[in-house]
C-alpha positions as CSV (number, residue, x, y, z in Angstrom):
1,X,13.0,-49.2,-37.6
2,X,10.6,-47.9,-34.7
3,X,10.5,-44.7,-34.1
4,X,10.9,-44.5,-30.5
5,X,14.4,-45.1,-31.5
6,X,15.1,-42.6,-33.1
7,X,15.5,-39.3,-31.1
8,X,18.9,-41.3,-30.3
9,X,20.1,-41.4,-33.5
10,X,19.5,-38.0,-34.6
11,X,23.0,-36.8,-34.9
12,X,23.2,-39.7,-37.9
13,X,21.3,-37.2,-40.3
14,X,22.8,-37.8,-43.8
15,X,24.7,-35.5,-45.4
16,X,22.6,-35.1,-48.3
17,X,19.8,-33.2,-46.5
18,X,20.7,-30.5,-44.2
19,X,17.7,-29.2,-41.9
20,X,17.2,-26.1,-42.1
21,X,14.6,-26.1,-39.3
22,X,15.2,-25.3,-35.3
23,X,13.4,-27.6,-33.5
24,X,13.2,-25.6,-30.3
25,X,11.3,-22.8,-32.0
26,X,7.4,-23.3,-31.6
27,X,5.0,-20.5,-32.9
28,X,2.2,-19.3,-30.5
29,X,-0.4,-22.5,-31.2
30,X,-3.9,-21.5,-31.6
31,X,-5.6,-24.6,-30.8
32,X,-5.0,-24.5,-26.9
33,X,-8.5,-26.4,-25.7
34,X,-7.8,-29.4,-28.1
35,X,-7.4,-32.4,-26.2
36,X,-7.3,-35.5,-29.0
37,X,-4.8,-38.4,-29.0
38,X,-3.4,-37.1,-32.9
39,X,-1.5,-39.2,-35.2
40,X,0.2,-37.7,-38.7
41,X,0.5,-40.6,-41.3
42,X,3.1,-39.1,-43.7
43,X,3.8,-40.7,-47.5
44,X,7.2,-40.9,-48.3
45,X,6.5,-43.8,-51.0
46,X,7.0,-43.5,-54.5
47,X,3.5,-42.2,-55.0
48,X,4.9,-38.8,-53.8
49,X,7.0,-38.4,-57.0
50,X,10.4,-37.6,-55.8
51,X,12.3,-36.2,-52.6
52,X,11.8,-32.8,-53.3
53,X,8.1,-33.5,-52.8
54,X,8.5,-35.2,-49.5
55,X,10.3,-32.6,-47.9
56,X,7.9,-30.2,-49.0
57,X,4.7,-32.4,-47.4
58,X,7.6,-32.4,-44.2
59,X,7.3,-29.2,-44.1
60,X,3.7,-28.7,-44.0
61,X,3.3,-31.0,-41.7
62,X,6.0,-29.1,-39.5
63,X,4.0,-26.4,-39.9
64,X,0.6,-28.4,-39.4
65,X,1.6,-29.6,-36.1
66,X,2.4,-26.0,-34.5
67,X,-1.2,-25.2,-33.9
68,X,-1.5,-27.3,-31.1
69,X,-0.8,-26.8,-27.4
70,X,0.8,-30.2,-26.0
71,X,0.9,-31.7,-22.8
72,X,-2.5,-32.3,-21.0
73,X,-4.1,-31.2,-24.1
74,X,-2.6,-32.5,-27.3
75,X,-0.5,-35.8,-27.4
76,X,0.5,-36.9,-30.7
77,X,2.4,-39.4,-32.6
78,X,3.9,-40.0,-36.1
79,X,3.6,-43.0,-38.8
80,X,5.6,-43.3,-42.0
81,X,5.6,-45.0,-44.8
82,X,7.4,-45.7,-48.3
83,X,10.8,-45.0,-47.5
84,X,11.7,-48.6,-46.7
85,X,9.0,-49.7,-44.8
86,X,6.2,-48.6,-41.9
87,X,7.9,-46.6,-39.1
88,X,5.0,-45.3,-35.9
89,X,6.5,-43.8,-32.6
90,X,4.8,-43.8,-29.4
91,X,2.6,-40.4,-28.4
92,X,4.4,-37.4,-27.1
93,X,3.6,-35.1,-25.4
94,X,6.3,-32.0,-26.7
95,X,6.7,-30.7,-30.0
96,X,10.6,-30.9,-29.9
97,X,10.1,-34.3,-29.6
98,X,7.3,-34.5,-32.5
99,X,9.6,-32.1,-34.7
100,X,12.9,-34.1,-34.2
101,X,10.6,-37.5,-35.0
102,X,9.9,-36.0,-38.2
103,X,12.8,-34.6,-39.0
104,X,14.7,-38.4,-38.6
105,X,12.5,-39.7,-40.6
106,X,12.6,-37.4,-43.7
107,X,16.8,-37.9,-42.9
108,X,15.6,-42.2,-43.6
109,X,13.8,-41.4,-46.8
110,X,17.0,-39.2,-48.4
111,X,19.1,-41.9,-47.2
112,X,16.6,-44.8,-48.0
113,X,14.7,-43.4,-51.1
114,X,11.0,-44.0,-52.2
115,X,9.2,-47.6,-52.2
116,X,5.8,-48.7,-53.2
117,X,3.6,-48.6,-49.9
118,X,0.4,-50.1,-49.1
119,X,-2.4,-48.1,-47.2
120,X,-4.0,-51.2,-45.7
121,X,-1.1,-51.9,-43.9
122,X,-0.7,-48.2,-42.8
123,X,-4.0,-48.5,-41.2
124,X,-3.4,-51.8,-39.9
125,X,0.1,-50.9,-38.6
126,X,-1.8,-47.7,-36.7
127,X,-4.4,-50.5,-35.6
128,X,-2.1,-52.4,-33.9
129,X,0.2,-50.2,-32.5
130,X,-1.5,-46.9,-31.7
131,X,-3.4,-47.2,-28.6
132,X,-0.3,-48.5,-26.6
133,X,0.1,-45.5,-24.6
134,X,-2.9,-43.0,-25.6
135,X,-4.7,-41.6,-23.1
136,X,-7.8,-42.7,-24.6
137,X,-9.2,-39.3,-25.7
138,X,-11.0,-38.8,-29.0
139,X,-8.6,-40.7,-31.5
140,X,-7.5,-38.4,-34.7
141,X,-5.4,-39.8,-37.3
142,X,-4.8,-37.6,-40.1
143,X,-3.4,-39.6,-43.0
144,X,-1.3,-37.5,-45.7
145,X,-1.2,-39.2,-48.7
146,X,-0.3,-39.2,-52.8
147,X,-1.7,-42.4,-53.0
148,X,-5.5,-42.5,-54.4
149,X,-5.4,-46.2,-56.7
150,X,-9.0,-47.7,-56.2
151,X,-7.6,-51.3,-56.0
152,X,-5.8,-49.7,-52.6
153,X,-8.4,-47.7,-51.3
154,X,-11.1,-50.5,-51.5
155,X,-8.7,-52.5,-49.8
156,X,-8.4,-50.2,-47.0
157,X,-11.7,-49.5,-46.2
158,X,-12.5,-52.6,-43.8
159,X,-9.7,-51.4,-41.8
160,X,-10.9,-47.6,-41.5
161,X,-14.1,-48.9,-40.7
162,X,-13.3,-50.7,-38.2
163,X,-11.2,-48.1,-36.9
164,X,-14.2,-45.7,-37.1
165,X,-16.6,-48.4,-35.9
166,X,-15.1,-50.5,-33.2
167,X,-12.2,-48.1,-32.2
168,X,-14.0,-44.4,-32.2
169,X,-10.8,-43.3,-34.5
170,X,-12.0,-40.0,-36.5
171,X,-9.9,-40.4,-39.7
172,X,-8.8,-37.4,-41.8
173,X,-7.6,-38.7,-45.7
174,X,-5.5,-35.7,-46.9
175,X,-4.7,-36.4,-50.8
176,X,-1.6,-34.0,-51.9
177,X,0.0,-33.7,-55.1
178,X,-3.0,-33.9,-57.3
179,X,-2.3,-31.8,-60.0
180,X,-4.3,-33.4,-62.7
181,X,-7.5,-33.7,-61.0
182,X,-7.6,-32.1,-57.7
183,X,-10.6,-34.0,-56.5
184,X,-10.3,-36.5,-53.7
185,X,-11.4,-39.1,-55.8
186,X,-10.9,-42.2,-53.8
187,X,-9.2,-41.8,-50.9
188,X,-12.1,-39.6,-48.9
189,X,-13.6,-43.0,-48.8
190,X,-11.3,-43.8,-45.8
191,X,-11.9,-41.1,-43.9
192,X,-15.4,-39.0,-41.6
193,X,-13.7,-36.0,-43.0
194,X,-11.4,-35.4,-46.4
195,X,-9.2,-32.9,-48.3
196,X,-7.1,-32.4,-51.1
197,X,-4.2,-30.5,-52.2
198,X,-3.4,-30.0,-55.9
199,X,0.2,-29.4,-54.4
200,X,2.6,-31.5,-52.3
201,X,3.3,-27.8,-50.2
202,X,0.0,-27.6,-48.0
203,X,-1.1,-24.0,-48.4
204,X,-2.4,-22.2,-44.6
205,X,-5.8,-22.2,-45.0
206,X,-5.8,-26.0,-45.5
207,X,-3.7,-26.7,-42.6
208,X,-6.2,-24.6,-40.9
209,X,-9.2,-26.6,-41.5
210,X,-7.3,-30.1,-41.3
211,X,-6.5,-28.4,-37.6
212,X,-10.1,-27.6,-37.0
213,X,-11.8,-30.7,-38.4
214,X,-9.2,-32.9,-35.8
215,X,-10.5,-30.6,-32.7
216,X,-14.3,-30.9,-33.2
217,X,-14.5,-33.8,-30.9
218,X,-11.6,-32.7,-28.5
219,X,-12.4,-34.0,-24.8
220,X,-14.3,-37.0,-25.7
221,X,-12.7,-40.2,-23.9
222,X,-13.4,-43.8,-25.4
223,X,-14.8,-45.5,-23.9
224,X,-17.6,-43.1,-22.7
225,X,-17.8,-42.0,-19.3
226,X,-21.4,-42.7,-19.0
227,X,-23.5,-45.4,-21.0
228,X,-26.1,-44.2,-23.8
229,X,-29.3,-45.7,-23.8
230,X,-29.6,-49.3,-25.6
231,X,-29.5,-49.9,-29.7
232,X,-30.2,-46.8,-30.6
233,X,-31.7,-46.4,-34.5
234,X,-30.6,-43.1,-35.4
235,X,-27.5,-41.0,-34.9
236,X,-27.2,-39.2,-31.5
237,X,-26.7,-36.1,-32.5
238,X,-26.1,-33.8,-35.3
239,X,-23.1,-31.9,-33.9
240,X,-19.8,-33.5,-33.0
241,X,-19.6,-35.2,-30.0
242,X,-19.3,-32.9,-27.1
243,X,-21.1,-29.8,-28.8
244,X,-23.9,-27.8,-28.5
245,X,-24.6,-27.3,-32.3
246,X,-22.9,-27.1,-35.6
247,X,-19.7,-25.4,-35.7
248,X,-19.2,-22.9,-38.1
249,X,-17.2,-23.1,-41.2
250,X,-13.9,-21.0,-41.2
251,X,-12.8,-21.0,-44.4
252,X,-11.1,-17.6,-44.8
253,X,-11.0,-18.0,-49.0
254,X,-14.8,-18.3,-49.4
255,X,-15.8,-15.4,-46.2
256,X,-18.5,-12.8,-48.2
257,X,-17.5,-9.7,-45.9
258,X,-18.3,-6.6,-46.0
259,X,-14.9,-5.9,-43.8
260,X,-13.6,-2.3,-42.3
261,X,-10.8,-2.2,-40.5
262,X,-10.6,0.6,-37.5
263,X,-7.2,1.4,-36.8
264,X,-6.2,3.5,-34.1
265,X,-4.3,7.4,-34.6
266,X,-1.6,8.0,-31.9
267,X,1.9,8.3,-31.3
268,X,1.6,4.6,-29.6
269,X,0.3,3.7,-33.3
270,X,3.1,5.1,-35.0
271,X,5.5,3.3,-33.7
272,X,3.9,0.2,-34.6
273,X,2.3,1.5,-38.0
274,X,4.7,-1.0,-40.0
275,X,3.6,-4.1,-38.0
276,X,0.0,-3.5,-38.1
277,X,0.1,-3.1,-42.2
278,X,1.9,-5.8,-42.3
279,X,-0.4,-7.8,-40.0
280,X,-3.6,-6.5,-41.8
281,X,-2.3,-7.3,-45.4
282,X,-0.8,-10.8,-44.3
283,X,-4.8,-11.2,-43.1
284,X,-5.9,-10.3,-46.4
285,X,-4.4,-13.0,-48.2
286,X,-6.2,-15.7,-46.9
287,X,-9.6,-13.8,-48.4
288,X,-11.0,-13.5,-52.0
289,X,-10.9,-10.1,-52.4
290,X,-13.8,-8.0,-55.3
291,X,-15.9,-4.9,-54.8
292,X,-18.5,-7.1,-57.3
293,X,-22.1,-6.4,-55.7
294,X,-22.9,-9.7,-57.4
295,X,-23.0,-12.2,-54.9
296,X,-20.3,-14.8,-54.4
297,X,-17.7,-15.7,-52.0
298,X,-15.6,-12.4,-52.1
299,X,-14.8,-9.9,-49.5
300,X,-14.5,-5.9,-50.0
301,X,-12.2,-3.9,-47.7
302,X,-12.4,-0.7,-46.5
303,X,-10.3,1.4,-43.4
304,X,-11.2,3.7,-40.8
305,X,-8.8,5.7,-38.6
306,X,-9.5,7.6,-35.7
307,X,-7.7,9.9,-32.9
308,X,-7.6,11.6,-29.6
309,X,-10.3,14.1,-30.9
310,X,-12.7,12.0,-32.1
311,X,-11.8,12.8,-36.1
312,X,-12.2,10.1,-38.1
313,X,-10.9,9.5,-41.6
314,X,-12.2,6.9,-44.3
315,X,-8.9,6.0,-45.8
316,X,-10.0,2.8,-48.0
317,X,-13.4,2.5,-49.5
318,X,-15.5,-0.3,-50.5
319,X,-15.4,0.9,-54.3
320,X,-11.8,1.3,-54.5
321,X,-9.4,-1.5,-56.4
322,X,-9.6,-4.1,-54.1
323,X,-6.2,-5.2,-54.2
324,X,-3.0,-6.1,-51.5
325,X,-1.1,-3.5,-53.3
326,X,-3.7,-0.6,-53.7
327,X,-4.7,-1.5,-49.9
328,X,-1.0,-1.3,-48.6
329,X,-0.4,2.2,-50.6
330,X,-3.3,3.3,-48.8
331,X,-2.2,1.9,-45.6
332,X,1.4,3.1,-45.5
333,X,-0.2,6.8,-46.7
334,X,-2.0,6.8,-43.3
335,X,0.4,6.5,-40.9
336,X,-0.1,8.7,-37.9
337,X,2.1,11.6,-37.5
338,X,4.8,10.8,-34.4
339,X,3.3,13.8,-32.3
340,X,0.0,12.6,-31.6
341,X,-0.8,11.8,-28.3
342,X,-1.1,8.6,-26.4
343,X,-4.9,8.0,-26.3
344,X,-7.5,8.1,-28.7
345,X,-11.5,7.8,-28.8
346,X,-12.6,4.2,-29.8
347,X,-16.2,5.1,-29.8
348,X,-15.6,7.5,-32.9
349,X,-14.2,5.1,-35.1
350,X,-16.7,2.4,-34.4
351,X,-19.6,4.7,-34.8
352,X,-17.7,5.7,-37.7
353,X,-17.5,2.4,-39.1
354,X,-21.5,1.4,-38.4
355,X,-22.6,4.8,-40.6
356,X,-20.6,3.7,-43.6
357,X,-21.3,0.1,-43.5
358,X,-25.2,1.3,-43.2
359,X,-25.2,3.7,-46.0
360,X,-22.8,0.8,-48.0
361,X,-24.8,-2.8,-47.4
362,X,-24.2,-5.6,-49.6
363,X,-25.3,-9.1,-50.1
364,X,-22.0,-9.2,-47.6
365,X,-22.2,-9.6,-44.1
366,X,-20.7,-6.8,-42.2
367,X,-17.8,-7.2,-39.9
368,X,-15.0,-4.7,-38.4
369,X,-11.7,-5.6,-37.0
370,X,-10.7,-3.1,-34.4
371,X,-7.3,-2.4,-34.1
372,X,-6.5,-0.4,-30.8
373,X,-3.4,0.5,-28.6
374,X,-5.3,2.5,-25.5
375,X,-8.7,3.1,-23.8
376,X,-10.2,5.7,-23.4
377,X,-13.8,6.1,-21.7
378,X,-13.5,9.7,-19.7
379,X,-15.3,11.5,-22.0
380,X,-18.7,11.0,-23.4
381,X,-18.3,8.8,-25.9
382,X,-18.6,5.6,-24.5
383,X,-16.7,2.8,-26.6
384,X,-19.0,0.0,-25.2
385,X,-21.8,1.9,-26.4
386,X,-20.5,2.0,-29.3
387,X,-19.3,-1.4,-29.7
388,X,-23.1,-2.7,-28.6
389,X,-24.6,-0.8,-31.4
390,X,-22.8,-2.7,-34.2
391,X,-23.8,-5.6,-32.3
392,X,-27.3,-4.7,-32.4
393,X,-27.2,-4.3,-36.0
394,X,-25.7,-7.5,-36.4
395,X,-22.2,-6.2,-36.9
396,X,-19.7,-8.6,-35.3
397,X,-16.4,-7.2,-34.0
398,X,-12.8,-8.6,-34.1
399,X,-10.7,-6.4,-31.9
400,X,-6.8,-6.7,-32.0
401,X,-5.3,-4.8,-29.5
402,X,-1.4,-3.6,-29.3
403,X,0.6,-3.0,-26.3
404,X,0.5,1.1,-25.5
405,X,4.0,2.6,-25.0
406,X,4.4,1.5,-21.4
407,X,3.9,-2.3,-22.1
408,X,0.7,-2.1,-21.0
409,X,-2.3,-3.4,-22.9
410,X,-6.0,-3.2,-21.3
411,X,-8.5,-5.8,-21.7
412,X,-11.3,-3.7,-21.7
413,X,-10.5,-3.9,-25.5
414,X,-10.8,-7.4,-25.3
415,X,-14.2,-6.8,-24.0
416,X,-15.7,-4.8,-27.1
417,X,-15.6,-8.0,-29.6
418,X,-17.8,-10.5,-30.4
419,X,-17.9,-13.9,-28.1
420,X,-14.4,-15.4,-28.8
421,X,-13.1,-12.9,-31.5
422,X,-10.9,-10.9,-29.5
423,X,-6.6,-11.0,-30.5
424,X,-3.5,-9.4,-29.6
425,X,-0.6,-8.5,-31.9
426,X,1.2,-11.7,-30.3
427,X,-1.3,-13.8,-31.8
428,X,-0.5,-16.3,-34.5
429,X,-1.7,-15.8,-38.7
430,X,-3.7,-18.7,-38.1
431,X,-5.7,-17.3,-35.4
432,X,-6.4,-13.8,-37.4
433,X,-7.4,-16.1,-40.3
434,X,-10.3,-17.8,-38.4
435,X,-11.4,-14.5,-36.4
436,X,-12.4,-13.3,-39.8
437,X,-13.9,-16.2,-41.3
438,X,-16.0,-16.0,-37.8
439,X,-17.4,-12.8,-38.9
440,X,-19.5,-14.8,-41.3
441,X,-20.7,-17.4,-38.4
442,X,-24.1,-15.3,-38.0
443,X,-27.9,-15.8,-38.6
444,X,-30.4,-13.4,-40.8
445,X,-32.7,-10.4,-39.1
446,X,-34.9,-11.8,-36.6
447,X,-33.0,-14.8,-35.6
448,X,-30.8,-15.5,-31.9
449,X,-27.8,-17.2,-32.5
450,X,-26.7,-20.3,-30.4
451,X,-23.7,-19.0,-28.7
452,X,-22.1,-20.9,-25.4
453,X,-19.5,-19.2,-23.8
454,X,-17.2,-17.5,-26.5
455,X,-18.5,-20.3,-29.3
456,X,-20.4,-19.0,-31.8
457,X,-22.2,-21.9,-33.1
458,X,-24.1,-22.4,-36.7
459,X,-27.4,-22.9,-35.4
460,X,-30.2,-19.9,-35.1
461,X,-33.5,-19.6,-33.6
462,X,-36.6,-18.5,-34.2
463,X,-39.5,-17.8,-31.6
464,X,-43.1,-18.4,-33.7
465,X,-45.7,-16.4,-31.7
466,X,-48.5,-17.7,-33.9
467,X,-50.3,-20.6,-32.2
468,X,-50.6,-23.9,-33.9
469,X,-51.5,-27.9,-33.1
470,X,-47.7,-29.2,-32.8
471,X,-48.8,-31.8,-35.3
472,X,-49.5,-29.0,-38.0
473,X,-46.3,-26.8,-36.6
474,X,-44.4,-26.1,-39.8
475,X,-41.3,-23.2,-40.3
476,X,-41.3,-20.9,-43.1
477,X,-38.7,-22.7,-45.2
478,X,-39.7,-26.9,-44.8
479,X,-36.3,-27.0,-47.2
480,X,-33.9,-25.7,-44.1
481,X,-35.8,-25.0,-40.9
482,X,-37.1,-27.6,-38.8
483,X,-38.4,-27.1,-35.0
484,X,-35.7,-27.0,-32.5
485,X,-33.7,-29.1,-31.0
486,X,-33.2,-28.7,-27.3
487,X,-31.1,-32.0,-26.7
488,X,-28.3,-29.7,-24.5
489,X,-28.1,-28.0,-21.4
490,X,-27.1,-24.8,-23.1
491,X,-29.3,-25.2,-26.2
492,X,-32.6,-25.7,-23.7
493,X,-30.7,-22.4,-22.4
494,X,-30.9,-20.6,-25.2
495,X,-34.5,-21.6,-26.4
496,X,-36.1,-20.6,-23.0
497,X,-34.2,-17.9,-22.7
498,X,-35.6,-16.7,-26.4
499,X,-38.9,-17.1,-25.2
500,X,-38.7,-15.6,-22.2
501,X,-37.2,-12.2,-23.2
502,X,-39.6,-11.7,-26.8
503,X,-43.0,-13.3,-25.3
504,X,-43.4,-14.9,-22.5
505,X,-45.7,-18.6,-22.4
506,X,-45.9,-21.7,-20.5
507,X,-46.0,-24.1,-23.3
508,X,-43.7,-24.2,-26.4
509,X,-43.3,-27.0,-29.0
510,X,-39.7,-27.8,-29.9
511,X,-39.0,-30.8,-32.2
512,X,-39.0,-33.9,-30.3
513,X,-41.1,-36.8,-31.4
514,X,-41.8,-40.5,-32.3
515,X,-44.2,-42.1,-34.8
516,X,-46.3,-43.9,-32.2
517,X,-46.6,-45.3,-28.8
518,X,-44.3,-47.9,-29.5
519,X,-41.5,-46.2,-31.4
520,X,-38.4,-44.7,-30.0
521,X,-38.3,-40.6,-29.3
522,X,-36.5,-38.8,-31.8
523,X,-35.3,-35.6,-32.8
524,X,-37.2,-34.4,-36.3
525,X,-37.0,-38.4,-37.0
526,X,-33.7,-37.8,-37.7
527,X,-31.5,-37.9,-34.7
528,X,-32.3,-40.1,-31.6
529,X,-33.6,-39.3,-27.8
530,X,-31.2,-40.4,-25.5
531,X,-32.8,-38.8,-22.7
532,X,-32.1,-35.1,-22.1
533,X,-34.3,-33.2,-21.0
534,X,-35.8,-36.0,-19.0
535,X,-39.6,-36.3,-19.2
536,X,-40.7,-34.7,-15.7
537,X,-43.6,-37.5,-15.7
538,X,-45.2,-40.3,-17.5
539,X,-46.3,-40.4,-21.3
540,X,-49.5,-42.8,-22.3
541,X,-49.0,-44.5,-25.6
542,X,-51.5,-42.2,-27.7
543,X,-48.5,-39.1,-26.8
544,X,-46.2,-39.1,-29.8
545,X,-44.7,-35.2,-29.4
546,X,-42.6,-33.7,-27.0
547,X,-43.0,-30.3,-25.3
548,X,-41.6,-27.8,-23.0
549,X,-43.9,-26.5,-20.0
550,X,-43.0,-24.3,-17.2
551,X,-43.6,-24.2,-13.6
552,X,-44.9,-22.2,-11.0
553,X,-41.3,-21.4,-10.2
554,X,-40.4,-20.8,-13.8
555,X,-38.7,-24.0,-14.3
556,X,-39.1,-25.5,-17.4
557,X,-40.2,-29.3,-17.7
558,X,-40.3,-31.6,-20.6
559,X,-44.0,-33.0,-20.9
560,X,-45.5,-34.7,-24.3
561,X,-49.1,-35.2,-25.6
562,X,-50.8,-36.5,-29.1
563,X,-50.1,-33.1,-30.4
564,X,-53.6,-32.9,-31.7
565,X,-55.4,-31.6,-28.6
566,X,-55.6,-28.5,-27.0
567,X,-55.5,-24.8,-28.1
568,X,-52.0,-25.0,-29.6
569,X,-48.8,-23.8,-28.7
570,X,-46.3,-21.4,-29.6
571,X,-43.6,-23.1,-31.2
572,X,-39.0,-22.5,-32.0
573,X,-37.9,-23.0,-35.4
574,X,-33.9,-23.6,-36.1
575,X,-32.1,-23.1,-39.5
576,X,-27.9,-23.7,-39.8
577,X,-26.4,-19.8,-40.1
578,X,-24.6,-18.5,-42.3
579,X,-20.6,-19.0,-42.4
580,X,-18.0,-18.8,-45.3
581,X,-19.5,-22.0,-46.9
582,X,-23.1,-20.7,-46.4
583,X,-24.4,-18.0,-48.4
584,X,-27.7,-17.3,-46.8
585,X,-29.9,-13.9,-47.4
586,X,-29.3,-11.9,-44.3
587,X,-32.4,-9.4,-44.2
588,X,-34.5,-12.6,-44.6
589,X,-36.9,-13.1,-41.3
């Protein structure tokens, strides 16, 4: 049975199974830029166990498959298998259409039952049939599996190779049910990224990162648009195609926060108070929360409210039980009295927020999530002032704002976050869970983050005022820093724009170079040249480094020499930030 068949037989749906899912109904999707040609493989063999289990991987993958926004962005498709054979629809481009797919198809397995599969012919089925009617955007197939037998895997792995190889396909092995040994152990062979679930029900926070790892190349078309260089050596790039840099982990369970919520006093509040606590404590569940000053992957909570007259109130601290129900008892005890007014002063409870998380640092990086109703700048406190100063001190800022009694909501609240991080009470659990792991995506005192737009990315730089011969040019830390890599648009941005605002210089060493004058250009000897920036002019066969030089008209230019000669050069360093996964010492320079 195909499944473009089936949307016409949906009304057959046995009566052994009744849906208890509206097909119509879409949550708000958070991944709105992702534009990726997605297909879910779903095991309904006998390796799941029993039916019980495959409606609950169903369901996650009902719920997996409501991040996305479809249309011109996401298109996706669905494969089967185990319930009486190898089933794979055409792409869509709805998620009624997705959901109903699925939902058919768990109706076959109730009415079919559970059969032995065989992943080499899952991938060779999605070989064969899957780029019918893509649009030829990055390829993602997520494959959602129980079975992990090494006779199966190995014989799979041609296939997924030559899907990664020849075909550009970024596979995602998903190994559920693993309750005796949650380790992938076999089936991450098949795939560029892998996870595992000791459970058949796929918890939020790993539908969130499945979701993530299948957008990291999103608006990549096969075949390329333009042609790279011939036989290159070494890998492109180390980000994923289409990046500037390293995205940043958002793994909500391992975030190390130092995390204060500011919540807003007013009658506009008040009528909301029970959707905010219950926003802020569904937030808290996807962290690890410990007041511990021993350093780990725990967060510690505290909560700041603040009114009309600038009064502030700590009423959580860092040293309290840090626990859902000791922080919802403190939450629900707060509540603003109905007869406040309709404003309140923003700058207070941000100021009020930066003295306590200065006189209570951690190993923890410090983050605030502002949670705000109205606006208020006619006084003299000036919330963008205040919402600069965390910044300054490496604070970053989630702001969350609610609409104010007259159904109006101001984006100057938007404005006071960090690049990316601002959300509205409309916005989806999954979106609040990443804000905060993104509070964590940020580099140690003294270094400039890469950040593009609203991306935050995991790379930081350093500008070394101390001259040196580029061949001697070494970072602090030869274990994690290496000279920079200016292989972008935005990433040359960044580096000149470094070294033009600390100390200005004509001549700066980044880390572009080749062995000798007959080797190909490389980034650290790691990552190939594929000619951005473009040398301004020729390069003899004794120059084996790479440099930038600017203009008379303060353009920069990318010139190369032996490295040995001259008076030396300034030189960038880069290092990967910190994020949830990275524990890195934040006062370090």
């Amino acid at each position: 049975m195909n499944l473009r068949l089936v949307i016409a037989v949906l009304c057959v749906a046995t009566a052994a199974f009744a849906q208890n899912w509206d097909c119509s109904v879409q949550t708000t999707a958070w991944y709105s830029r992702c534009q990726v040609d997605l297909t879910v493989a779903i095991d309904m063999s006998s390796a799941m166990g029993d039916i019980q289990n495959v409606d609950a991987l169903v369901q996650s993958v009902q719920n997996l498959l409501t991040y996305y926004v479809y249309g011109s962005n996401t298109v996706a498709s669905v494969i089967t298998f185990g319930a009486g054979g190898i089933d794979s629809s055409n792409f869509v481009n709805d998620y009624t259409s997705l959901c109903q797919l699925v939902k058919s198809e768990q109706n076959q397995s109730h009415a079919n039952g559970l059969y032995t599969a065989n992943l080499r012919t899952v991938l060779q089925t999605y070989q064969i049939s899957q780029p019918a009617n893509a649009r030829e955007y990055q390829r993602v197939l997520v494959l959602l599996s129980a079975i992990d037998d090494e006779t199966q895997v190995y014989d799979a792995l041609p296939v997924a190779q030559s899907l990664q190889n020849d075909n550009n396909v970024q596979i995602i092995p998903v190994s559920v049910g693993r309750y005796n040994n949650p380790d992938n152990a076999y089936l991450s062979l098949l795939g560029n990224q892998s996870f595992a679930s000791s459970s058949y029900d796929l918890g939020w926070n790993l539908l969130d990162s499945i979701a993530n790892a299948s957008c990291v190349n999103s608006g990549i078309t096969y075949p390329p648009e333009t042609v790279a260089p011939p036989t290159p050596t070494l890998p492109a790039s180390p980000y994923f195609n289409g990046s500037d840099g390293l995205i940043c982990a958002a793994n909500p369970k391992n975030a190390w926060l130092d995390l204060v919520f500011v919540i807003e006093h007013s009658s506009v509040t008040f009528s909301q108070w029970n959707a905010i606590t219950s926003n802020i404590i569904s937030t808290l569940t996807k962290l690890t929360l410990s007041n511990t000053l021993t350093s780990g992957h725990t967060s510690r909570i505290a909560i700041i409210t603040y009114d009309a007259s600038g009064t502030t109130k700590l009423q959580y601290e860092f040293t309290a039980e840090q626990t859902l129900r000791s922080i919802a008892v403190a939450l629900n005890r707060a509540k603003p009295l109905p007869t406040l007014g309709e404003k309140a002063d923003i700058a207070s409870g941000l100021n009020a927020a930066s003295d306590y998380l200065n006189t209570h640092s951690s190993f923890r990086a410090p983050g605030v999530v502002l949670y705000a109703a109205s606006y208020d700048d006619s006084g003299t406190n000036d919330p963008q002032i205040a919402a600069e100063g965390l910044k300054a001190d490496l604070t970053k800022i989630v702001t969350v704002s609610y609409d104010a009694a007259n159904g109006v909501s101001t984006p100057k609240i938007d404005a006071l976050s960090s690049p990316g991080l601002h959300l509205s009470s409309q916005s989806s659990l999954a979106q609040f869970g990443w804000a905060v792991s993104q509070l964590n995506c940020r580099c140690a005192h003294g270094w400039t983050q890469l950040i593009v737009g609203e991306v935050s990315y995991a790379d930081c730089f350093f500008y070394q005022t101390t001259t040196s011969l580029q061949a001697f040019a070494q970072c602090n830390n030869l274990n994690t820093d290496i000279l920079a890599l200016a292989s972008t648009p935005a990433r040359l941005d960044s580096i000149t724009n470094l070294i033009s605002k600390e100390k200005p210089t004509n001549e700066v060493s980044i880390g572009l170079l080749r062995n000798d004058g007959t080797s190909q250009w490389t980034w650290q000897n790691v990552y190939a040249y594929f000619g951005y920036p473009a040398f301004s002019q020729g390069y003899t066969t004794t120059d084996t480094y790479g440099y930038l030089s600017k203009t008379g008209n303060n353009t920069w230019q990318l010139l190369a020499d032996d490295g040995l000669t001259g008076n030396g050069r300034f030189f960038v360093c880069q290092q990967r930030s910190g994020d949830t996964d990275n524990i890195i010492d934040l006062k370090a320079q």
